[in-house]
C-alpha positions in Angstrom: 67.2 44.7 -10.2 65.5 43.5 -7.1 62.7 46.1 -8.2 62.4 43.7 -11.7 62.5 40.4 -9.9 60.1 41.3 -7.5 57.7 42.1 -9.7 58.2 39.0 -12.6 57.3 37.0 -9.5 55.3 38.5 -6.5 54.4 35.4 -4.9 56.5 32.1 -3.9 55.0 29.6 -6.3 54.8 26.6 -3.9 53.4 28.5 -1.0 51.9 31.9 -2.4 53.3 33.9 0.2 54.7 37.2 -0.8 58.2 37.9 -1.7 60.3 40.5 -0.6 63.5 42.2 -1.5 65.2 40.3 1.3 64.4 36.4 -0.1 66.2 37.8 -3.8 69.7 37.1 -4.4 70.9 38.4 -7.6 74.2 37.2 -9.2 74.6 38.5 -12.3 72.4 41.9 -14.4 73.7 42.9 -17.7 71.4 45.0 -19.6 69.2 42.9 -21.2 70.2 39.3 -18.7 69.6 39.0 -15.4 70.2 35.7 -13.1 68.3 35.8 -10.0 67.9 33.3 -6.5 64.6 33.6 -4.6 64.2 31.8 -1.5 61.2 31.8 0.3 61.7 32.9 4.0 58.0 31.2 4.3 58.5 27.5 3.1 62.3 27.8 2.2 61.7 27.0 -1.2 64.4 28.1 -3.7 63.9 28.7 -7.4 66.6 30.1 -10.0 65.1 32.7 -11.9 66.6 34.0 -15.3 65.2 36.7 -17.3 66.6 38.2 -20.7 65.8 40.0 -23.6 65.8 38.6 -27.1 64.3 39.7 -30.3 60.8 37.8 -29.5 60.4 39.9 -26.3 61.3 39.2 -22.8 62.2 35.4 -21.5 61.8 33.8 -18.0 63.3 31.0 -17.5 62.6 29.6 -13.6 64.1 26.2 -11.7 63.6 24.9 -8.5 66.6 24.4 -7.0 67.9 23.1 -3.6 71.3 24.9 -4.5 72.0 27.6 -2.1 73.5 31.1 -3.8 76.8 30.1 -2.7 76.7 26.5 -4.5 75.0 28.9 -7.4 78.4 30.8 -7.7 80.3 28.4 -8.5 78.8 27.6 -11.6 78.9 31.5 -12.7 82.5 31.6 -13.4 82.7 28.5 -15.3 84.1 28.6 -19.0 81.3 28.0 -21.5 80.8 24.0 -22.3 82.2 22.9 -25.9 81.4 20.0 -28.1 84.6 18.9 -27.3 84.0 18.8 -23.4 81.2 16.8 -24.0 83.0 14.1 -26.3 85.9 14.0 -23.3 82.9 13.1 -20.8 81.2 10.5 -23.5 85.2 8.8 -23.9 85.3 8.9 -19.8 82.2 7.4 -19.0 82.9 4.6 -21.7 85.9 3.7 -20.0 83.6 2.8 -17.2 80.5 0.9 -18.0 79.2 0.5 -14.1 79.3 3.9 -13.8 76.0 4.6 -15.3 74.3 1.8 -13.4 75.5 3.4 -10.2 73.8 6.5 -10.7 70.3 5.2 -12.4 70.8 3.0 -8.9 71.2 5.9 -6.5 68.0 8.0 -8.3 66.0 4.8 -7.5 66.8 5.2 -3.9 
């Protein structure tokens, strides 16, 4: 697998230096999806890499991140979201109207 990610993406994208086996974390390789963590021992940067198979061809998906693997994992064991997880969040955040402004607030810092 580490064969695979190194060779979807040779070079750290922010700093072109090369990466090797060591900067790849992978969390999770099925046959046909893999999810991936590169960190650049150059610059440090980090970018969540995941590649699958569907009947177009093969996908990458990439996202720079400043999670580390360990915030990354866990997220991987989490239940699948639901359109009824979503209406209990849009029924919480309702019952709080300031709560929006307090968060566009602390992006603007």
């Amino acid at each position: 697998m580490k064969t695979l990610a190194k060779t979807m993406i040779e070079k750290c994208q922010f700093c072109t230096a090369n990466i090797m086996a060591n900067d790849i974390f992978i969390f999770q390789s099925t046959g046909l999806d893999h999810l991936f963590l590169i960190k650049c021992s150059r610059c440090h940067a980090t970018l969540l890499v995941r590649v699958f198979v569907d009947p177009c061809g093969i996908v990458r998906d990439e996202l720079p991140t400043d999670l580390s693997a360990a915030d990354i994992l866990t997220f991987i064991p989490a239940d699948e979201l639901t359109a009824d997880d979503v209406l209990k969040a849009h029924d919480w955040l309702k019952t709080d109207p300031d709560f929006i402004d307090a968060v566009l607030e602390r992006i603007q810092v």
